[in-house]
C-alpha positions in Angstrom: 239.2 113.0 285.1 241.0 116.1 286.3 239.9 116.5 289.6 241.5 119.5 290.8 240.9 123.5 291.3 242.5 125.5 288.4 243.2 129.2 288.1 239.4 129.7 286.6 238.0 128.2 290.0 239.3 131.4 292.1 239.2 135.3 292.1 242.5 136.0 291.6 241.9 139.9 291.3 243.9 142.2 293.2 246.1 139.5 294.7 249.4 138.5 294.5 250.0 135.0 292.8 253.0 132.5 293.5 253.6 130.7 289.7 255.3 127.5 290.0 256.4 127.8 285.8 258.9 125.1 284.6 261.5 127.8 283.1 264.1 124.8 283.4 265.6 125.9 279.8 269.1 126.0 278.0 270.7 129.0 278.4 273.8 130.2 275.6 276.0 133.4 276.1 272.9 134.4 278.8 270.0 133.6 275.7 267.8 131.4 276.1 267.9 128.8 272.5 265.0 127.2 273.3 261.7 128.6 274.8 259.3 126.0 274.7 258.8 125.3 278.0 258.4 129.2 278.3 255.9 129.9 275.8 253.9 126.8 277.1 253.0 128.1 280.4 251.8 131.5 278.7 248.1 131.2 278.8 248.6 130.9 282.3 250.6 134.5 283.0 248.2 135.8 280.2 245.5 134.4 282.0 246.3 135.9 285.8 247.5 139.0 284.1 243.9 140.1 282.3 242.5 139.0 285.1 243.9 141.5 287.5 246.2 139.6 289.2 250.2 140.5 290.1 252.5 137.7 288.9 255.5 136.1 290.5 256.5 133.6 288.8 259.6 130.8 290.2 261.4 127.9 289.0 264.6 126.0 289.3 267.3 126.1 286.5 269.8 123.3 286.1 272.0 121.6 289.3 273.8 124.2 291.3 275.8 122.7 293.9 274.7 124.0 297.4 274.5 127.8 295.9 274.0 131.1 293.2 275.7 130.1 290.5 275.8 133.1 287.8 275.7 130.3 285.0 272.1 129.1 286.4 270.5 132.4 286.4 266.8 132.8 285.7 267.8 136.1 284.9 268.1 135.8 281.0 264.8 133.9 281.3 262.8 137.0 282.9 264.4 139.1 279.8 263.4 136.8 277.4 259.8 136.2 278.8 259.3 140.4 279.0 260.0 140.4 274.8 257.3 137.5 274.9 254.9 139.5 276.6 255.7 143.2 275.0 255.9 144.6 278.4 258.5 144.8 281.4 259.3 141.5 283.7 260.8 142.5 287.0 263.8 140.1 288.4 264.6 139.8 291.9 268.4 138.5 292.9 266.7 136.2 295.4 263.7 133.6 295.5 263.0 134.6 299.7 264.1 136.9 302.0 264.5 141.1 301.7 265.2 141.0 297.7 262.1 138.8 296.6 259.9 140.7 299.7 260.5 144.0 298.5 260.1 143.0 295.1 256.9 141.2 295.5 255.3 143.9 298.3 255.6 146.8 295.5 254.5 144.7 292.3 251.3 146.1 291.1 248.3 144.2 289.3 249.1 143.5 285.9 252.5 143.7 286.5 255.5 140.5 286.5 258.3 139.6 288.6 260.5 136.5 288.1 262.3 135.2 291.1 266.1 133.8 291.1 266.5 130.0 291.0 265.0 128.5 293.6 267.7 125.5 293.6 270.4 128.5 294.8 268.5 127.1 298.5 269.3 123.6 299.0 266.4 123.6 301.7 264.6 123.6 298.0 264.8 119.9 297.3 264.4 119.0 301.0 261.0 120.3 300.7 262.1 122.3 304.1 258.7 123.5 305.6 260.5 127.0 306.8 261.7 127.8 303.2 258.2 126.4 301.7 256.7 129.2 304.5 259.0 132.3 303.3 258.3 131.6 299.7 254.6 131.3 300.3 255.0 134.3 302.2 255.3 136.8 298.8 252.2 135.7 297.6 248.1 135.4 298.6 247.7 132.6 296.1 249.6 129.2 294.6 249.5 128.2 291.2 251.1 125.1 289.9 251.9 124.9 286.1 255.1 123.3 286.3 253.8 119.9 285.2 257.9 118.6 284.0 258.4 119.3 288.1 255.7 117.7 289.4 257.0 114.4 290.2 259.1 116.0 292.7 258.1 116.7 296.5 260.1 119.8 296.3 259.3 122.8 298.8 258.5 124.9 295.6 256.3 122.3 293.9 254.4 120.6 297.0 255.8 122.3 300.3 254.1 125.6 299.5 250.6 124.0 298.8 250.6 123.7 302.1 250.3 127.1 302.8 248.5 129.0 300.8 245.0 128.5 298.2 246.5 126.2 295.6 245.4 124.8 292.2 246.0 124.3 288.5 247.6 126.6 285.8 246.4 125.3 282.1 249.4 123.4 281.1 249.4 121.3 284.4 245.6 120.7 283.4 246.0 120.1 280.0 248.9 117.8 280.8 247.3 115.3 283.3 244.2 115.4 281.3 245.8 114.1 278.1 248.0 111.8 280.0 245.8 110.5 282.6 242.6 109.9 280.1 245.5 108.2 277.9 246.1 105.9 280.7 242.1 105.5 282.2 239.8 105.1 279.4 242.0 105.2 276.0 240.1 104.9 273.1 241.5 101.2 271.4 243.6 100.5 269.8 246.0 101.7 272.6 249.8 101.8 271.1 252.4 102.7 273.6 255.7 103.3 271.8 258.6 103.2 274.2 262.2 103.2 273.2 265.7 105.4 275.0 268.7 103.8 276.4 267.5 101.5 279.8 264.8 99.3 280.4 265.5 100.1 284.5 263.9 103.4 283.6 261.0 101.9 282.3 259.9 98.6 283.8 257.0 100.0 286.3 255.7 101.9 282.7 255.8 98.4 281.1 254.3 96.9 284.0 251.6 99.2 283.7 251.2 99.4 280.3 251.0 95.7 280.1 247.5 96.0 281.8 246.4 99.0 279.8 247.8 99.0 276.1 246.6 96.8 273.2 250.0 96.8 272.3 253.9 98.1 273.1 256.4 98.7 270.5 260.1 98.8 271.7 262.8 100.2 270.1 266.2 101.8 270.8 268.6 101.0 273.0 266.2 98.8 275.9 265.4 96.6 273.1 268.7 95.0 273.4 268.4 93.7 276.2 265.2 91.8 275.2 267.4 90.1 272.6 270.0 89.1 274.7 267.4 88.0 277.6 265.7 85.9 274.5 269.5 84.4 273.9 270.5 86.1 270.5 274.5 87.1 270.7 274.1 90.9 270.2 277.5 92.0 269.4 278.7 95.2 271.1 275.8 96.4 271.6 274.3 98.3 275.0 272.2 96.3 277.2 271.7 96.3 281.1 273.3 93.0 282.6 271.3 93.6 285.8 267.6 93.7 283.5 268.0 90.3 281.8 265.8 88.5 284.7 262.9 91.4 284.2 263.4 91.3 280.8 262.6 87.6 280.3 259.6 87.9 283.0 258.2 91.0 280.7 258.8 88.6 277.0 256.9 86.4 279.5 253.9 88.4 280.6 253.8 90.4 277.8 252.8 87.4 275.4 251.4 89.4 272.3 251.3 92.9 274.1 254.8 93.3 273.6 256.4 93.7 270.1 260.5 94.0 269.5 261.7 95.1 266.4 262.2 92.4 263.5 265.2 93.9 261.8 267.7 96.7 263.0 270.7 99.2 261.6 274.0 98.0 262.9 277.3 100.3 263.3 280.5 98.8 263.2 281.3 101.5 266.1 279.6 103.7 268.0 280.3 107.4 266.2 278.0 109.3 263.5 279.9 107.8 260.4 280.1 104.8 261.5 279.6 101.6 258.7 275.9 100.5 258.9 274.0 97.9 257.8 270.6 96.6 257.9 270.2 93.2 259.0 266.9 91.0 260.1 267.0 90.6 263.9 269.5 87.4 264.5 272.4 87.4 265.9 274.8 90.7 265.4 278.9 89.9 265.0 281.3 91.2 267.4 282.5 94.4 266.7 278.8 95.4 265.4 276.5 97.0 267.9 272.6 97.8 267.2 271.9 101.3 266.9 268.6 101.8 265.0 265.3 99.9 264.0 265.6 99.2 260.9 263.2 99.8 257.8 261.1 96.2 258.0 259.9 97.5 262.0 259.5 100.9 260.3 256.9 99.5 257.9 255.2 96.6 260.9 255.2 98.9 263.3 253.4 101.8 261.1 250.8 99.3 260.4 250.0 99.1 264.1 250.2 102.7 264.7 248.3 103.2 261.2 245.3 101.6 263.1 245.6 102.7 266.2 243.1 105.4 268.5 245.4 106.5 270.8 249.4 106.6 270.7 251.8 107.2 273.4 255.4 107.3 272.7 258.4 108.1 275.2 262.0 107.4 273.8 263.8 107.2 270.7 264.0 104.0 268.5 267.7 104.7 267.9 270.7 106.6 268.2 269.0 109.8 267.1 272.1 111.9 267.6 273.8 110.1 264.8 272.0 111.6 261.4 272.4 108.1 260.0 271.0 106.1 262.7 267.9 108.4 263.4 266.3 106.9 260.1 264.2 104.5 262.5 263.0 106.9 265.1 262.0 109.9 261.9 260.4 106.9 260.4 258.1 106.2 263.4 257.9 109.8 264.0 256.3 110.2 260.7 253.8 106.9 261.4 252.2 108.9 264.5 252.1 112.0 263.0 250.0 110.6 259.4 247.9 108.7 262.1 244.2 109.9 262.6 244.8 109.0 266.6 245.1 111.1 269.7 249.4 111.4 269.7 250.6 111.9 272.9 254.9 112.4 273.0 256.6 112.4 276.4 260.5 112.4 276.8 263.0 114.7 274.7 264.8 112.9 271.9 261.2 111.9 270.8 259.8 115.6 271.0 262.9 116.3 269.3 262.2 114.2 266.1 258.4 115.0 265.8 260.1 118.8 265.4 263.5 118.0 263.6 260.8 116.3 261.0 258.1 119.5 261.6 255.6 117.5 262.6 255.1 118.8 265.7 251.4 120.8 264.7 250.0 117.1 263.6 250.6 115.4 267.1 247.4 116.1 269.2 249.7 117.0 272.7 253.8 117.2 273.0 254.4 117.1 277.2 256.8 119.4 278.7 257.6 116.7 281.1 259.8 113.5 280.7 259.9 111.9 284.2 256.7 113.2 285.2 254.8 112.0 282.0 256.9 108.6 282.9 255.3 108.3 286.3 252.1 108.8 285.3 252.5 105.9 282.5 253.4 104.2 285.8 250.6 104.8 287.4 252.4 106.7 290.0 250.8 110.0 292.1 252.7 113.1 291.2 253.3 115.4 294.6 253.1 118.5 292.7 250.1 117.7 291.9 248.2 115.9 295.0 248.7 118.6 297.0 246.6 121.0 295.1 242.8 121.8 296.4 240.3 119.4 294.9 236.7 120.2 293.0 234.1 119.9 295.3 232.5 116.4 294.2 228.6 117.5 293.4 
């Protein structure tokens, strides 16, 4: 399945090596609140770092505009990654040129340096061969483990590969092997939960998904427009104007496959203590607007999940921001985790209510990486990822 070098494919002793990490994390009063992302691409620093090797590690932070920006700073990352490791992390002011050459000619083996944001270059997301060559430049060896990034053809992510010995860190492998034996050779039932705000974001993943899963739940706000494409008056609830013609093709294709929710919680305005009610899926009053599953879909779409062998589930089933509307998506949340499948979750707000319920140590993989797990659902190449060596076929 996963095809490519990783870092236990090469001798990394003695040598410098370039870490594409996804430290893309929110930053308060220069602390970093939430390190997952962090701490998930530690057994690949650990790894280099037993193993001899001298580690510069680089990511991108947020959307400067065309410069350093103090508020984007990795530099509150590197301090919180040194308390993660017990040992110091050495930052350089710069991602190329003087600072980050100096800085990476006298790091030692064993030793850490965390370059600035590579997004202070815009030549970064032009995947600009020169910049790709000075950032290669620091290092004898790539590494890739930035699997949220990988979906980008960015010079730090794909341009760089280009240049130097590149292949896997664990989390990239881990990731693609979940995801992509998810996708090749699930074991059935295969449930694909999708929910979120937009069907545009996710009609190649249905596509694909048509083809591959026994079945796909929808929820949240895409599955309004399903209900108005099937000619139910929805209220004031959102829905995409522009989807209604994909939306009826998909009810079309999707025969069985597809399942929309059979009751859902309506607010009689869009604001956390809003009026609610539960009705059956008809049609919704003005002034009312859908913003949860409700408790009947809890219970028919558990049943599915309660059977299924592998789950894959992207997107929230409701307004999850609004305590009283996130009944739906906890609901669901707690039908994966009780499940006896492999759990996959892709996408925030769902990663968000497997932990908000702490069930986050009974899903079998939580990815670090929203669009990139949504490409590969669709089926998609990921840059990041095809420019890395490949395993010599035996």
């Amino acid at each position: 399945m996963f095809n490519k070098k990783s870092i236990t494919d090469i001798d990394v002793k003695g040598k410098r090596v370039l870490v594409r990490v996804d430290y893309n994390v929110p930053i308060k009063d220069n602390k970093v609140t939430d390190d997952t992302r962090i701490v998930a691409a530690m057994p690949t620093v650990e790894y280099l770092l037993d193993h001899g090797a001298a580690v510069i590690l680089c990511s991108h932070l947020g959307r400067p505009k065309g410069g350093p920006d103090p508020k984007f700073s990795l530099k509150p990352v590197a301090a919180h990654l040194s308390g993660l490791l017990g040992k110091p992390v050495a930052f350089a002011d710069d991602c190329v040129g003087p600072v980050a050459e100096a800085a990476s000619r006298v790091l030692k083996p064993g030793e850490v340096l965390v370059l600035e944001n590579t997004r202070f270059h815009p030549e970064e997301e032009k995947n600009d061969p020169e910049f790709a060559k000075k950032l290669a430049s620091l290092a004898d060896i790539y590494v890739n483990d930035a699997f949220g990034s990988a979906h980008r053809a960015h010079a730090s992510t794909e341009g760089v590969a280009h240049t130097l010995p590149a292949v896997a860190g664990f989390l990239m492998e881990k990731e693609i092997q979940y995801l992509g034996q998810a996708i090749a050779k699930p074991k059935r039932p295969f449930i694909a939960i999708l929910g979120g705000a937009k069907i545009s974001d996710k009609i190649g993943v249905i596509k694909n998904l048509l083809t591959k899963a026994d079945q796909i739940l929808i929820g949240g706000g895409m599955a309004n427009t399903f209900f108005k494409a099937q000619g139910y008056p929805i209220g004031d609830s959102l829905y995409e104007e522009e989807a209604m013609d994909t939306a009826r093709k998909l009810i079309k294709s999707g025969n069985t496959h597809l399942r929309l929710p059979v009751d859902v919680v309506i607010g009689d305005r869009f604001d956390a203590e809003a009026e609610k009610k539960v009705t059956p899926m008809g049609p919704v009053a003005e002034g009312w607007r859908i913003l949860d599953i409700g408790p009947a879909t809890v219970e028919t779409f558990g049943k599915s999940i309660s059977k299924a062998k592998t789950i894959v589930w992207n997107g929230p089933m409701g307004v999850f921001e609004f305590p009283r509307f996130a009944e739906g998506t906890i609901g669901i949340a707690k039908a994966v985790a009780n499940s006896q499948a492999v759990s996959i979750i892709g996408g925030g707000d769902s990663v968000a209510a497997i932990k908000q319920a702490s069930l986050a140590d009974k899903i079998t993989h939580i990815s670090t990486g929203g669009g990139a797990s949504l490409e590969m659902l669709e089926g998609l190449d990921l840059p990041g990822l095809v420019a890395l060596q490949d395993k010599k076929k035996r």
